[in-house]
C-alpha positions as CSV (number, residue, x, y, z in Angstrom):
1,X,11.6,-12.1,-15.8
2,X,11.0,-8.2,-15.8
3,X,13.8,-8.0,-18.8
4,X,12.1,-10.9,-20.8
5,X,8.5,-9.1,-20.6
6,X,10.5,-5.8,-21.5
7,X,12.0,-7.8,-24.3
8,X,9.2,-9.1,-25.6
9,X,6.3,-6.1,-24.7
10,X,3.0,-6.4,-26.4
11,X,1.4,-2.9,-26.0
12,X,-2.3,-4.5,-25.7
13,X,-0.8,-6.2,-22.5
14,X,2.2,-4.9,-20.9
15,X,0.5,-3.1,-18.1
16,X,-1.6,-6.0,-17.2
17,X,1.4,-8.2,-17.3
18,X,3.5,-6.0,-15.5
19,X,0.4,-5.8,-12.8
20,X,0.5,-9.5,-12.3
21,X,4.3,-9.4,-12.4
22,X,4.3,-7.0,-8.9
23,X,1.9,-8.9,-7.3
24,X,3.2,-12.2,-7.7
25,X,7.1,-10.8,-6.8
26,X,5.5,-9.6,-3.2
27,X,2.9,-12.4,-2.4
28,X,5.0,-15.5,-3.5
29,X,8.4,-14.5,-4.3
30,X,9.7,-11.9,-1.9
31,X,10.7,-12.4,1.8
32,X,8.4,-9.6,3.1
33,X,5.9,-9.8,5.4
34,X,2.8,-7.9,6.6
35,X,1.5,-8.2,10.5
36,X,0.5,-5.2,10.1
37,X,3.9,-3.4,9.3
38,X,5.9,-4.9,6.7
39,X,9.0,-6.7,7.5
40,X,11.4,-9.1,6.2
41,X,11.9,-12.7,7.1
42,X,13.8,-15.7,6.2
43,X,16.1,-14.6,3.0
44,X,14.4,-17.4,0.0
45,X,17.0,-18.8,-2.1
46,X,14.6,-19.8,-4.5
47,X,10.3,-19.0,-5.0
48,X,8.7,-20.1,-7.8
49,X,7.1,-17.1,-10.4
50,X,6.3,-18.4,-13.5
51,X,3.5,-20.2,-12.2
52,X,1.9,-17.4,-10.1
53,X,2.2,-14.8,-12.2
54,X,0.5,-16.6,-15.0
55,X,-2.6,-17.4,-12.3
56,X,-2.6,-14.2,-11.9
57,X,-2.7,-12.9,-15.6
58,X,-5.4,-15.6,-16.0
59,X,-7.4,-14.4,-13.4
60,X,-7.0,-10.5,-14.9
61,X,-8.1,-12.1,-17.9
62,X,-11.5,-13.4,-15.9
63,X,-11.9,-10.1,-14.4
64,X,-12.2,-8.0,-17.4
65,X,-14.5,-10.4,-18.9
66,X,-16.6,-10.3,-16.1
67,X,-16.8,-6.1,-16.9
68,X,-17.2,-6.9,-20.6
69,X,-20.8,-5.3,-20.8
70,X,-19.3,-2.0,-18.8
71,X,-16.5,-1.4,-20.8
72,X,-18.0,1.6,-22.5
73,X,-18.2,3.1,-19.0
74,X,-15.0,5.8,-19.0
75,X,-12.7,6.1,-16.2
76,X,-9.8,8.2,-16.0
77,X,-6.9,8.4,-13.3
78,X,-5.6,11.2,-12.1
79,X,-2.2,11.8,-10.6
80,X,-2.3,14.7,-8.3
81,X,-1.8,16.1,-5.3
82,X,-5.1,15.9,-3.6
83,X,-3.9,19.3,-1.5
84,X,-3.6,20.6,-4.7
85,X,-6.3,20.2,-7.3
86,X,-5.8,23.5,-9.5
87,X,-6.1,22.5,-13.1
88,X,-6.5,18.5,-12.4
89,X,-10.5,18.6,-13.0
90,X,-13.4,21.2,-14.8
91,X,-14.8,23.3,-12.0
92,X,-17.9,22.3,-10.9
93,X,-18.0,18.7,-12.1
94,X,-17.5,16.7,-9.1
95,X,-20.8,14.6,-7.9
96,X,-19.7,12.5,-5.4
97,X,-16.7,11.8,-4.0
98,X,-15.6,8.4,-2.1
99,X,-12.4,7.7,-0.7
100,X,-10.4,6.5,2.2
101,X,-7.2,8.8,3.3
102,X,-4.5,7.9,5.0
103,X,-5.0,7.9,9.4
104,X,-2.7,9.8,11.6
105,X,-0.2,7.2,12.4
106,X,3.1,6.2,11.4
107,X,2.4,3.7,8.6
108,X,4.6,4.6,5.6
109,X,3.1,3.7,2.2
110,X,5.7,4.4,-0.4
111,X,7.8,2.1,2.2
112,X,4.9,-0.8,2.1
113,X,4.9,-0.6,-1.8
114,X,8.6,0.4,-2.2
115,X,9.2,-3.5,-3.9
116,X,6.5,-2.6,-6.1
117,X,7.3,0.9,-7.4
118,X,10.7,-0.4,-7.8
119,X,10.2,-3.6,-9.9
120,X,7.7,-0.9,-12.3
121,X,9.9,2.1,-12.6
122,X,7.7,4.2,-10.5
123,X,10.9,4.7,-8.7
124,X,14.9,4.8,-9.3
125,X,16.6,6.5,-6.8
126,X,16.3,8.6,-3.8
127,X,15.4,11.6,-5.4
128,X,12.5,9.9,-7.1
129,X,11.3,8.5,-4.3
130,X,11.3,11.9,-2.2
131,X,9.4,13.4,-4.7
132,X,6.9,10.9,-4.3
133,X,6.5,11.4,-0.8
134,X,5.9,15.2,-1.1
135,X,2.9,14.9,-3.0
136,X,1.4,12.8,-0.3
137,X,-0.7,13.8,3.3
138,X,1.9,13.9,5.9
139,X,0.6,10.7,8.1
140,X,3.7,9.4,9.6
141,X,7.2,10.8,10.6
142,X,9.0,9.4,7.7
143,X,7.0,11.3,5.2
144,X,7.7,15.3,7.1
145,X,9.8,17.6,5.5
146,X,11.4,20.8,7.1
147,X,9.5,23.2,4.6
148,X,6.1,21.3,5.6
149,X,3.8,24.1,6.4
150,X,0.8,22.4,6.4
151,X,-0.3,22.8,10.0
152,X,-0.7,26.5,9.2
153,X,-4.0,25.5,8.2
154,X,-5.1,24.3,11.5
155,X,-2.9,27.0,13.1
156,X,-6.0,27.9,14.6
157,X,-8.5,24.9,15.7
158,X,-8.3,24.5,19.4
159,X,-9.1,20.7,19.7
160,X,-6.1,19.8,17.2
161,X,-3.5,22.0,19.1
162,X,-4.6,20.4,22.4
163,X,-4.0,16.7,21.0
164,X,-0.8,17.8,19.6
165,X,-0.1,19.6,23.3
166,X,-0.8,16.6,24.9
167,X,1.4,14.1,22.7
168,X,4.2,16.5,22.9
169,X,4.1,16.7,27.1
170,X,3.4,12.8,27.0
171,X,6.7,12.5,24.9
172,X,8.4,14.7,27.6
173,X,7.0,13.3,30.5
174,X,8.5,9.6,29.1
175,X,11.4,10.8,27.9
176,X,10.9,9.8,24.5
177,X,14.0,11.4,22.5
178,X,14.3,9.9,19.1
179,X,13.8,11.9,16.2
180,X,10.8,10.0,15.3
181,X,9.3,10.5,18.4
182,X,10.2,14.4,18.6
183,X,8.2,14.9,15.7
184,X,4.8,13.2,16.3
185,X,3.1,16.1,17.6
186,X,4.3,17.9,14.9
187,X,2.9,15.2,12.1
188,X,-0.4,15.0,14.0
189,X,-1.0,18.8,13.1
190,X,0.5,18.2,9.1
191,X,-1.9,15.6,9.2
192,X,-5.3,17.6,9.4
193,X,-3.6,20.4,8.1
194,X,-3.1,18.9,4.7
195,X,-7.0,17.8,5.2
196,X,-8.0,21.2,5.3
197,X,-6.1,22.2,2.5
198,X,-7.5,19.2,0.3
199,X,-10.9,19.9,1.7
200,X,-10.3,23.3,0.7
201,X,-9.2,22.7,-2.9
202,X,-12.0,20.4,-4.0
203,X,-14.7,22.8,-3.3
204,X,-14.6,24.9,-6.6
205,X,-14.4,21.1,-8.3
206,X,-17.4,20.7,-6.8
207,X,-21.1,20.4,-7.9
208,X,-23.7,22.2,-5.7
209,X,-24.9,19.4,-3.6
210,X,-22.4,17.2,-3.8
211,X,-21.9,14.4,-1.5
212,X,-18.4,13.2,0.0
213,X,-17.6,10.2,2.6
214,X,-14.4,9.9,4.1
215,X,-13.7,7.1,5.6
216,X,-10.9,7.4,8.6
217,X,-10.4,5.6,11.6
218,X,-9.0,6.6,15.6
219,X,-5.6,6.4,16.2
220,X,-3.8,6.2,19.1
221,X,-0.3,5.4,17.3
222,X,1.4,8.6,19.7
223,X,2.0,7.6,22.7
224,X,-1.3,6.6,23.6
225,X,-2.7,9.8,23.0
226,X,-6.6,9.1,21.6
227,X,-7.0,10.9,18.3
228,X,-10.8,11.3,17.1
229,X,-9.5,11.4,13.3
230,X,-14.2,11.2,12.0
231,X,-14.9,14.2,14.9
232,X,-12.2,16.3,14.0
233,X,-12.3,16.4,10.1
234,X,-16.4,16.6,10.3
235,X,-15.2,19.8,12.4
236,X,-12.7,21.1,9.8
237,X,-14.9,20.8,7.0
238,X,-17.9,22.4,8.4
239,X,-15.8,25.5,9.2
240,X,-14.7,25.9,5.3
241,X,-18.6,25.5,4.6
242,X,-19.3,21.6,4.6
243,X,-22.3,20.5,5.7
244,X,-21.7,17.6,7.9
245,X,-25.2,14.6,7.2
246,X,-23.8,11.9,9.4
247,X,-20.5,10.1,11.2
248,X,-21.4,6.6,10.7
249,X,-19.5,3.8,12.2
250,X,-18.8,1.3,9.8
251,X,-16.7,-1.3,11.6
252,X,-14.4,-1.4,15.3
253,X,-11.2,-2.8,15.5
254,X,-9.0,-3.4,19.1
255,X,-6.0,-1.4,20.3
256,X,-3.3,-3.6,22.0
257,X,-1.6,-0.4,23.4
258,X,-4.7,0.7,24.9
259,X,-7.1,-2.0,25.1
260,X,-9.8,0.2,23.7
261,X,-12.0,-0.5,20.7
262,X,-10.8,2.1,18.1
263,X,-13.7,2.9,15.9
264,X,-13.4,3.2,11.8
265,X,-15.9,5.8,10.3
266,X,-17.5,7.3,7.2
267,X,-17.9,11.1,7.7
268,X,-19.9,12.0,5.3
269,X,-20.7,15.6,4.3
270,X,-22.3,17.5,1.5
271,X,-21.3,20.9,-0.3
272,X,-24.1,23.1,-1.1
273,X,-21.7,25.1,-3.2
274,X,-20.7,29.2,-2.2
């Protein structure tokens, strides 16, 4: 089906069509399955596409006529590093900022979404797909890199090298030896490190009085090993000049492993400018 739409592209509507191609080839063609981590069940020998896909490209179609009277409105997508914003926006231009970053854990999105950036050419081969990755905050072990030096950044916050402390004795204390598992302590401190440095970046983008909300969740994906993601990135960016309005919980969700109610927050904060 991809070849025929290749064969065939209209340039008014080849990315929409592709867009409704990748979501109908994961929701009713492939085998995969999310619960939370994707997996793989039962091969298919056959799914039906036509169909789907053209519900979707219908519903696309209802969609942007819903957003006919805002189409004058610009938007523009950016793809950057967000660790990294030198040149990717005018300084000072930056009002608000919403967004929700990846948590501390070990959920691997280029491996979620590795159908889709396959089936769209985002990706071809290893290589491709490495490079990817090394753009991205380091969240889970399958994403860390020897020359990582991210967790230079927080080299020097005492709450973050205790949590990574105490994963790394709780590892040894089990007598978890995987590579996966050597490495979590080790990802934990990436993790805020690469935070800090995106924290860090934005502010010359940034308008005076700007107002940011992150919204992150708790993990306990390391052995157990509670990490307060809200309290300890409110804490980073008030030390590079943030000023932290609020932590407000926006939902709770349970933890099997620890039978605690892990709670999901917007940290929001404002920059007054230097």
């Amino acid at each position: 089906m991809r070849d025929c739409m290749d064969a065939s592209e209209d340039a008014r509507f080849a990315d929409h069509e592709r867009l409704a191609f990748a979501s109908t080839a994961v929701a009713d063609a492939s085998n995969l399955r999310f619960g939370p981590e994707v997996g793989v069940g039962k091969r298919k020998e056959d799914a039906a596409v036509v169909g789907p896909w053209d519900r979707r490209v219908k519903q696309i179609c209802e969609d942007l006529r819903s957003l006919e009277a805002e189409r004058e409105i610009p938007a523009q997508v950016l793809c950057a590093d967000a660790r990294d914003l030198s040149g990717a926006l005018p300084a000072r231009s930056v009002d608000f900022v919403f967004t929700s970053p990846p948590y501390p854990n070990e959920k691997d999105y280029t491996r979620t979404t590795r159908l889709e950036l396959v089936l769209l050419g985002f990706v071809t081969n290893k290589a491709e797909l490495r490079a990817l990755k090394q753009t991205l905050v380091r969240s889970n072990t399958r994403g860390v890199y020897k020359v990582d030096r991210d967790d230079d950044a927080v080299a020097s916050h005492a709450a973050i090298q205790r949590i990574a402390e105490r994963i790394e004795a709780r590892r040894q204390e089990l007598g978890k030896t995987s590579g996966f598992e050597r490495m979590y302590a080790r990802v934990t401190k990436l993790y805020f490190g690469g935070m800090a440095r995106h924290l860090e970046a934005l502010r010359p983008l940034l308008k005076p009085g700007a107002v940011l909300a992150y919204v992150v969740g708790d993990q306990a994906s390391y052995l157990r090993i509670m990490i307060r993601t809200g309290e300890l990135l409110a804490d980073i960016a008030q030390g590079l000049g943030y000023s932290v309005l609020d932590i407000d919980l926006f939902r709770t969700r349970f933890a099997t492993a620890t039978a605690e109610q892990l709670r999901e927050e917007v940290v929001l904060l404002r920059w007054e400018g230097a």
